[in-house]
N, C-alpha and C positions, 0 to 999 in steps of 0.2 A: 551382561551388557558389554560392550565389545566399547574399546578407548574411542575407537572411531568416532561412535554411535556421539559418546559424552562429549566429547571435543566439536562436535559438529553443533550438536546441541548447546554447549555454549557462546559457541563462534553467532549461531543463530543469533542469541537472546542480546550478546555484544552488540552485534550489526543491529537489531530492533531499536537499543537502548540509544543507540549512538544517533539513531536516524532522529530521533527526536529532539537531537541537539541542533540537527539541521535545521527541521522543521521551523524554530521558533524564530529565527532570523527572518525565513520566507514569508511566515506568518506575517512579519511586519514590514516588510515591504508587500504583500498580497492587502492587508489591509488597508496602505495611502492607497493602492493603484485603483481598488475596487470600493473605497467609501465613499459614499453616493449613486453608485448603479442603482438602478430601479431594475425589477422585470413584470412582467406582463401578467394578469389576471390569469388565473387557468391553472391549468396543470402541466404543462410545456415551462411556463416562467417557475414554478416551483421547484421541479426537475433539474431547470438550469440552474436554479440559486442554489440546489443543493449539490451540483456537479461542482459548480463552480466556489463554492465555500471549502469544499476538501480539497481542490490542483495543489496546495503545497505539500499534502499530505500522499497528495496518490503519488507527484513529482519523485518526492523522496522515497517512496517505497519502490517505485519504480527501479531507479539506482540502486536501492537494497537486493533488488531480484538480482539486476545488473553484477553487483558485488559479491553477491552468493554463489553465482557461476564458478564466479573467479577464486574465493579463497576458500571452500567445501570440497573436501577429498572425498567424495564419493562417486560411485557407478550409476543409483537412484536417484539423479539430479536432481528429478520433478518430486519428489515425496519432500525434498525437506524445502524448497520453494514452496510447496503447497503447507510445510508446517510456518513458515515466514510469513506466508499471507495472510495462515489464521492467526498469527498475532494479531495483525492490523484489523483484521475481522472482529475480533471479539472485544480487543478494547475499543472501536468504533461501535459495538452494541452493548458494551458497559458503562459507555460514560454520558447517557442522557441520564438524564432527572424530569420528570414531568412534573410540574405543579397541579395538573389538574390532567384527569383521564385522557388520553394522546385519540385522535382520531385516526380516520385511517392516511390521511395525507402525514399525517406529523410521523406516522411509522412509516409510508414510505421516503419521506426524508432520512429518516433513521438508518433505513436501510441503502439506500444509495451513500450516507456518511461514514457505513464499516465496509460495503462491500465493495466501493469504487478502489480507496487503496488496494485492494487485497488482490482484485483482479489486476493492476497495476502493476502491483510487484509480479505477481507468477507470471504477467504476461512477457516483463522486463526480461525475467529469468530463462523463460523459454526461447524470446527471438533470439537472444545472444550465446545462446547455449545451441541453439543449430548456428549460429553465423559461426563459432567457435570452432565448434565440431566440424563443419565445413573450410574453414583454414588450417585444420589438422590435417585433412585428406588433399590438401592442397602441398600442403608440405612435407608428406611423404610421398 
């Protein structure tokens, strides 16, 4: 394995660790701004409550992607963005607990609460990684 390789892969698991220091600040100002929202019967207000329960999280992974750009020496930009996401992916599909058998709306809650960060971050990583690359070609 090549120093690159490990160096990058720590740099990753740094920036994951760190993000979550961010997180928990947002957390508690996301929790005065949004305690008391109601949403709407159905499957639209569920979707929302569960879009809107992760924004601190996708926020931050967002900037993660943002940051990966920037300090990852590598040429395969999108392969270790896409290994940063699956951080966020899998600890948002490891850290429920069901008390009782999950239906199928409690799984797709589940799944929009791993998968919103993750697409968040690659998505972060990839706009600013062409706006990047496009001010490089600007300045030669």
């Amino acid at each position: 394995m090549k120093k690159t390789y490990i160096r990058n892969i720590l740099i990753l698991a740094g920036i994951y660790y760190l993000s979550w220091w961010v997180v928990r600040p947002l957390f508690m100002i996301h929790d005065q701004v949004t305690s008391g929202m109601t949403y709407g019967g159905g499957l639209f207000g569920y979707l929302l409550m569960g879009i809107i329960s992760v924004l601190p999280v996708a926020l931050v992974a967002f900037g993660s992607g943002i940051l990966t750009v920037y300090i990852v020496e590598e040429t395969h930009l999108k392969y270790w963005l896409a290994l940063l996401a699956m951080f966020y992916a899998v600890n948002g599909f490891s850290g429920f607990q069901w008390p009782k058998e999950p239906q199928l709306s409690d799984r797709a809650f589940q799944v929009i609460h791993s998968l919103f960060p993750a697409m968040a971050c690659y998505f972060g990583g990839v706009v600013i990684s062409k706006y990047h690359k496009q001010k490089k070609k600007e300045v030669t």
